[in-house]
C-alpha positions in Angstrom: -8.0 -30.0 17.4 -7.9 -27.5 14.4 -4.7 -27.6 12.5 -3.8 -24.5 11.1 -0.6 -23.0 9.5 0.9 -19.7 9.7 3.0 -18.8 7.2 4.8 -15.9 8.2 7.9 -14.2 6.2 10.3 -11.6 7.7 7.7 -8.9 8.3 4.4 -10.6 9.2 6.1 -12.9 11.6 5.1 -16.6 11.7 5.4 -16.3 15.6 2.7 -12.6 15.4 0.5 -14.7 13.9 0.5 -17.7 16.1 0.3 -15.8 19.3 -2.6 -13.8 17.6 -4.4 -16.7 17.3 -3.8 -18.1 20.2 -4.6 -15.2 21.5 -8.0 -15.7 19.9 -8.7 -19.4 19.5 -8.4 -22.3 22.2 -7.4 -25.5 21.0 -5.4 -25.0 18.2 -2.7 -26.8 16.4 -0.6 -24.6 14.8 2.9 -24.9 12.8 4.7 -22.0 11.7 6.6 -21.8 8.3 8.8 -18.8 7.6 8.7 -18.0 4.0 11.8 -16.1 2.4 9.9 -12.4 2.1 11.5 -9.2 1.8 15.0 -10.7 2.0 13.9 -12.3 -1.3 11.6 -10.3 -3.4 7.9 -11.4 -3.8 7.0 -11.9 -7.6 4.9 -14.6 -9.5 4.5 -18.2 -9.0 2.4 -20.0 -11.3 -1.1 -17.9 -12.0 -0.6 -15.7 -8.9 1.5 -12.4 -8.4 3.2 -10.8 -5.2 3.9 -14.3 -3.6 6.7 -15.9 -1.7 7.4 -19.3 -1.7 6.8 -22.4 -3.8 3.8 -24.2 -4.6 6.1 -27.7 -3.6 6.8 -26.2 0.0 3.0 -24.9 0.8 1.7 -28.2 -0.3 3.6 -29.7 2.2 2.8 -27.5 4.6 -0.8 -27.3 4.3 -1.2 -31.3 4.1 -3.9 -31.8 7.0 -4.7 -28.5 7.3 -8.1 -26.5 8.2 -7.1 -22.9 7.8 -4.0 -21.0 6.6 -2.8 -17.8 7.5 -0.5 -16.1 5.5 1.3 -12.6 3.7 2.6 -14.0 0.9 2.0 -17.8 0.6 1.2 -18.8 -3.0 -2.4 -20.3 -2.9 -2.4 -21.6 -6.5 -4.6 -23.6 -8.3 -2.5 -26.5 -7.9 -1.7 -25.8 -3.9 -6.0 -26.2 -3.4 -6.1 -29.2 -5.7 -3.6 -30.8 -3.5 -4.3 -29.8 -0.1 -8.2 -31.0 0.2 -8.4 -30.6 3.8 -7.9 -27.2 3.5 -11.0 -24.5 4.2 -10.4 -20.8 4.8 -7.4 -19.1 4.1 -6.4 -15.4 5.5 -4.6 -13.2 3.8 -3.1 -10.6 6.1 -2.8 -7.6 3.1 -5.4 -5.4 1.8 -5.9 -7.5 -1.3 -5.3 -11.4 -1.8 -3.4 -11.0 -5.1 -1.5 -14.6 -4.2 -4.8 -16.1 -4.4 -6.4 -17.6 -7.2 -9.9 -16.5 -5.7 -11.6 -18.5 -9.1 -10.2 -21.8 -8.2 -10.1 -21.0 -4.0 -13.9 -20.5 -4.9 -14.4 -23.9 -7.1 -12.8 -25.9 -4.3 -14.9 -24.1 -1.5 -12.2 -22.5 0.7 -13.4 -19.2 2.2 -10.4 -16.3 1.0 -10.5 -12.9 3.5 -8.3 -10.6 3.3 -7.0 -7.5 5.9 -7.9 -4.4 4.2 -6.8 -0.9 6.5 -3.9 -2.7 8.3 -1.8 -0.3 7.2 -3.7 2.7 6.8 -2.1 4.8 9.3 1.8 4.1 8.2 1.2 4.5 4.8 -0.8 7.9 5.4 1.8 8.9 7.8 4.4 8.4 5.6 2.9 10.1 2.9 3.0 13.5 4.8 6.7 12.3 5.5 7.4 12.2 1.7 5.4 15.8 1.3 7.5 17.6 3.9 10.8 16.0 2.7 10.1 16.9 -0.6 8.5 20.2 -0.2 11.7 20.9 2.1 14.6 19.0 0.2 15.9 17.6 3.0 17.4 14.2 1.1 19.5 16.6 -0.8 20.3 18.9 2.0 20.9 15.6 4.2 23.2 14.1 1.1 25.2 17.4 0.9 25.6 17.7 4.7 26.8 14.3 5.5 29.1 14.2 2.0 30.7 17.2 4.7 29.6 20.0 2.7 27.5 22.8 4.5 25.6 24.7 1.5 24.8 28.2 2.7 23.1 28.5 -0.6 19.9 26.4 0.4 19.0 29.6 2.2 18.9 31.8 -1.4 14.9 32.5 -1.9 15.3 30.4 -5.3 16.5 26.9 -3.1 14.7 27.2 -0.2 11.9 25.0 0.3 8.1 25.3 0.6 5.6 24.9 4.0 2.2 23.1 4.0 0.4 25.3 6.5 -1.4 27.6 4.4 -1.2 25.1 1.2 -4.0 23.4 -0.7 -3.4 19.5 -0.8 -5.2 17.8 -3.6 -5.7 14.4 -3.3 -7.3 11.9 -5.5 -8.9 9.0 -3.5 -10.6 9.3 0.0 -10.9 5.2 1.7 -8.9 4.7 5.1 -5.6 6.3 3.3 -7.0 9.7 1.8 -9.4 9.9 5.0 -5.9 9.8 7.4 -4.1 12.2 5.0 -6.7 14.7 4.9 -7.0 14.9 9.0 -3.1 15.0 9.4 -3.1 17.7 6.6 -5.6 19.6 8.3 -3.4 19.6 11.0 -0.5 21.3 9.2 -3.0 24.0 8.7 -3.7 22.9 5.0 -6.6 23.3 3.3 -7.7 19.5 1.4 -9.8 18.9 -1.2 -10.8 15.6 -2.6 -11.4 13.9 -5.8 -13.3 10.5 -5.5 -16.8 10.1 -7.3 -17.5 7.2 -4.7 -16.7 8.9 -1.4 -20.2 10.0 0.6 -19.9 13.9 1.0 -21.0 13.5 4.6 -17.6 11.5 5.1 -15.8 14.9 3.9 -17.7 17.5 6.3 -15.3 19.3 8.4 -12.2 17.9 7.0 -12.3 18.5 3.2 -14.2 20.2 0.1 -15.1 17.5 -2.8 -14.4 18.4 -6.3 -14.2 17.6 -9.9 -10.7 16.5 -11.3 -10.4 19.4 -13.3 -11.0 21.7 -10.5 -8.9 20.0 -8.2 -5.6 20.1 -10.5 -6.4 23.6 -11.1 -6.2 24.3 -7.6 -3.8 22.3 -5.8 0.1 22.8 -4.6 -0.2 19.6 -3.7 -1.3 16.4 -5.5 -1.3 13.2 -3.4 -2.9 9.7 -4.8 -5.0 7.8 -3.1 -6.7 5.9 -5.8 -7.2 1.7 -6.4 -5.5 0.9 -9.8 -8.5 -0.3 -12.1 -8.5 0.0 -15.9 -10.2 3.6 -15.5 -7.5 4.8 -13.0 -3.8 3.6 -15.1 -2.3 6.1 -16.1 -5.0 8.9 -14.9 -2.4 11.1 -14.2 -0.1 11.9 -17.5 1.7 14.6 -18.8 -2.3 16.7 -19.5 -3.1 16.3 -15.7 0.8 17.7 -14.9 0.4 20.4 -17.1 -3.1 21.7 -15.5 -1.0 22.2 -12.1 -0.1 25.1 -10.7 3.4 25.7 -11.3 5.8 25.5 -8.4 3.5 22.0 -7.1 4.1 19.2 -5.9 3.5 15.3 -6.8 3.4 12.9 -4.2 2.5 8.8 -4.9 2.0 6.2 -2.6 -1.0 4.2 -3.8 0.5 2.2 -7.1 2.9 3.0 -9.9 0.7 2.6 -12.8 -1.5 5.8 -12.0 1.1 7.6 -13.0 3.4 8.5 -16.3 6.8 8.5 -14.6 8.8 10.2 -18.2 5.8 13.1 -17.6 6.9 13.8 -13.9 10.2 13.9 -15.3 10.0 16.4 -17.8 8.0 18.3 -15.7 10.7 18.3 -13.4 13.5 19.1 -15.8 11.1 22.0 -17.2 10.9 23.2 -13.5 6.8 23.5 -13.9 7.1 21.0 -10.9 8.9 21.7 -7.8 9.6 18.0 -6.6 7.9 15.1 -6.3 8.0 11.8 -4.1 7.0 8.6 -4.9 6.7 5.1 -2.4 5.9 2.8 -6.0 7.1 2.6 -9.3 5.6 1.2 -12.3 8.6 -1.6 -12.3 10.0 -2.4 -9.0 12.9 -2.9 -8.1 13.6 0.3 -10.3 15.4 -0.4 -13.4 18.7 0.9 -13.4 18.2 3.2 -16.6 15.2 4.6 -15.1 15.4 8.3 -15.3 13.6 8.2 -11.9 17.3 7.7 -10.9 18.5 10.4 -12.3 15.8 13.4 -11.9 16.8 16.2 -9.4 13.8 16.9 -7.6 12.6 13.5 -6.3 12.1 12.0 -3.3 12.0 8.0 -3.0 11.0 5.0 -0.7 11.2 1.0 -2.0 7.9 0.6 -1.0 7.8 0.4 2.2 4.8 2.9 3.1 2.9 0.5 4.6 5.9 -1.2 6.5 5.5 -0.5 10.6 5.7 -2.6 13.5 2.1 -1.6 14.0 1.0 -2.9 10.0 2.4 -6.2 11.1 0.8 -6.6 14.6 -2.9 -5.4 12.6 -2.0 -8.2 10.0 -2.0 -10.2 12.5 -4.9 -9.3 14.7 -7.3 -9.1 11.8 -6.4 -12.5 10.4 -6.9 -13.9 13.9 -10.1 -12.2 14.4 -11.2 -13.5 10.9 -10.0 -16.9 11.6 -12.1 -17.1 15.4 -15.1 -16.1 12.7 -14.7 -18.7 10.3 -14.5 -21.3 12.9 -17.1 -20.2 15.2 -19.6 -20.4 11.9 -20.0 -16.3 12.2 -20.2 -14.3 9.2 -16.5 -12.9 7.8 -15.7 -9.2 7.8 -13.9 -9.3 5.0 -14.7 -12.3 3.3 -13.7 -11.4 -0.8 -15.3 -15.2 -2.2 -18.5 -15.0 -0.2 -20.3 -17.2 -3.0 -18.6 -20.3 -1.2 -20.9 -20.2 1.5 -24.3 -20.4 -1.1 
C-alpha cells in the first residue's frame, strides 16, 4: 500500500486530487490536508516562494510518505531532510516555484510539475480583458449601477473600439499565445507573433511571425505571452509604448515584471494609449499608492486568469496521470529534476 498525501488548498481541492488518483491508481493510501490557499495569500516560506503552509505542518504530514501531491505545499529543504520516505512530488501548476528543485534533486525525489492546466482560462480571459477594455464596459458597468445612464458613452470621442478587423500583437506563442491567436482569429483579427523560439510551421494559418520592432509598429493590440527570464523583465518600457500606434491597446496576463507599470500610466494620462488591462502586477496585492489605482483607462483582475473549475480538475488529472507514471516505473511527462533518475 502506497501512502501518498494530497495537499489540496481552496482551489485545487484535497478531495479533486484524491478522487483523481484514485481514479488512476489502485491500492492507495491517501490522506488529504487542506492548506489555507487563496483565503490566505501564498508568499515565501523559508527558500521557496508562492507557497502555503508551514514547513512544521508538511513535515508532519508527509512522515511515511511515498509521493506528495500538492498546489502550494512548501517543499523546503528542511521538509525533504525530514521526511526521508518521501520520493516524487507533483506539483499541480505550470512551474514548481515551492520547490527547492537543488535540494529535491540531492535527496532523490522526482519534482513534475502541470504545465498547460490552465491554458484555456487564462487565454480566454485574456480576450475578456481585450473586449472589456477595448469596450469600457467596467466604467460603463460602474456608472450604470451607481444609477447613472451616461448617454455620452455614445459621443464618437467615448465610444469604444471592435477587434474584428484589428491587428493583435502578441509577444509569446506556447499553449497561451497559441489559444489567443485562434480565438482572435475568430473575432476576425488579424495576429501576428513575436517569439524567436516558436517553429513557423506552428503559425501557418493562424498568424504571421515578426520582429519586435515590426510587431509594435503594427499592432492595435499588444497582448503578452512571454516567460519572465532576465532577458524578458521589463521588455516592455516606456520605448516599446511609445513605438505603438496611437489609440492601442495593452493587455498583460503572463507576469508583472514584463512590464513598466508608471510607462503604461503616462501613456495613458498622455492619451497615446487607449486602455489597457492587466491580470498581474509587479507587487501583488497592489499597493494602495499604486497609480494602477488611480489611472482611467485600466481594466483589472487579482490574478485570477488561470482560475476555472476546469484549471483545477486538469491540476488534478495531470498530477494523477504523473503520479500512475512514477509508480508504474514509466518515464514522467513533465519530470523538471530528471537528473534524479541517472
Amino acid at each position: 500500500m502506497t501512502r501518498v498525501l494530497a495537499a489540496g488548498d481552496a482551489f485545487v481541492l484535497p478531495g479533486l486530487l484524491a478522487a483523481a488518483l484514485r481514479e488512476r491508481v489502485a491500492g492507495l493510501e491517501i490522506a488529504e490536508l487542506a492548506l489555507d490557499w487563496p483565503d490566505t495569500p501564498f508568499g515565501p516560506v523559508a527558500e521557496v516562494v508562492e507557497a502555503s503552509g508551514t514547513e512544521d505542518a508538511i513535515i508532519e504530514a508527509l512522515q511515511g510518505v511515498r509521493v506528495c501531491v500538492t498546489q502550494m505545499a512548501p517543499i523546503t529543504a528542511r521538509v525533504l531532510e525530514s521526511c526521508p520516505d518521501l520520493e516524487f512530488v507533483a506539483v499541480g501548476r505550470g512551474g514548481p516555484v515551492n520547490v527547492n528543485l537543488d535540494a529535491a534533486t540531492k535527496h532523490g525525489v522526482a519534482v513534475s510539475s502541470a504545465p498547460g492546466r490552465n491554458a484555456t482560462a487564462t487565454a480566454e480571459h485574456t480576450i475578456a480583458l481585450m473586449l472589456a477594455a477595448m469596450r469600457r464596459i467596467p466604467q460603463v458597468h460602474g456608472d450604470l449601477a451607481a444609477g447613472t445612464w451616461r448617454g455620452d458613452y455614445y459621443r464618437y470621442d467615448s465610444v469604444g473600439l471592435e477587434l474584428e478587423g484589428r491587428t493583435v500583437g502578441l509577444i509569446g506563442y506556447g499553449a497561451i499565445g497559441n489559444r489567443v491567436a485562434r480565438i482572435a482569429n475568430g473575432f476576425g483579427a488579424r495576429v501576428v507573433v513575436h517569439d524567436p523560439y516558436v517553429d513557423p510551421a506552428l503559425l501557418a494559418g493562424v498568424a504571421e511571425p515578426l520582429g519586435l520592432p515590426e510587431l509594435l509598429a503594427q499592432a492595435d493590440v499588444l497582448s503578452l505571452h512571454a516567460r519572465l527570464t532576465p532577458d524578458t523583465r521589463g521588455m516592455v518600457g516606456a520605448a516599446q509604448i511609445a513605438a505603438l500606434k496611437p489609440g492601442s491597446v495593452l493587455v498583460n496576463c503572463a507576469r508583472g515584471a514584463l512590464v513598466d507599470y508608471d510607462a503604461v500610466c503616462d501613456a495613458l494620462d498622455s492619451g497615446h494609449l487607449f486602455a489597457a488591462a492587466f491580470d498581474v502586477y509587479p507587487v501583488e496585492p497592489i499597493p494602495a499608492a499604486s497609480r494602477l489605482l488611480r489611472t482611467d483607462g485600466i481594466v483589472m483582475t487579482p490574478h485570477l486568469a488561470g482560475a476555472s473549475r476546469e484549471t483545477a480538475h486538469n491540476a488534478a488529472a495531470i498530477t494523477a496521470a504523473e503520479t500512475a507514471r512514477f509508480l508504474a516505473g514509466e518515464p514522467l511527462l513533465h519530470c523538471r529534476n530528471p537528473e534524479v533518475f541517472g
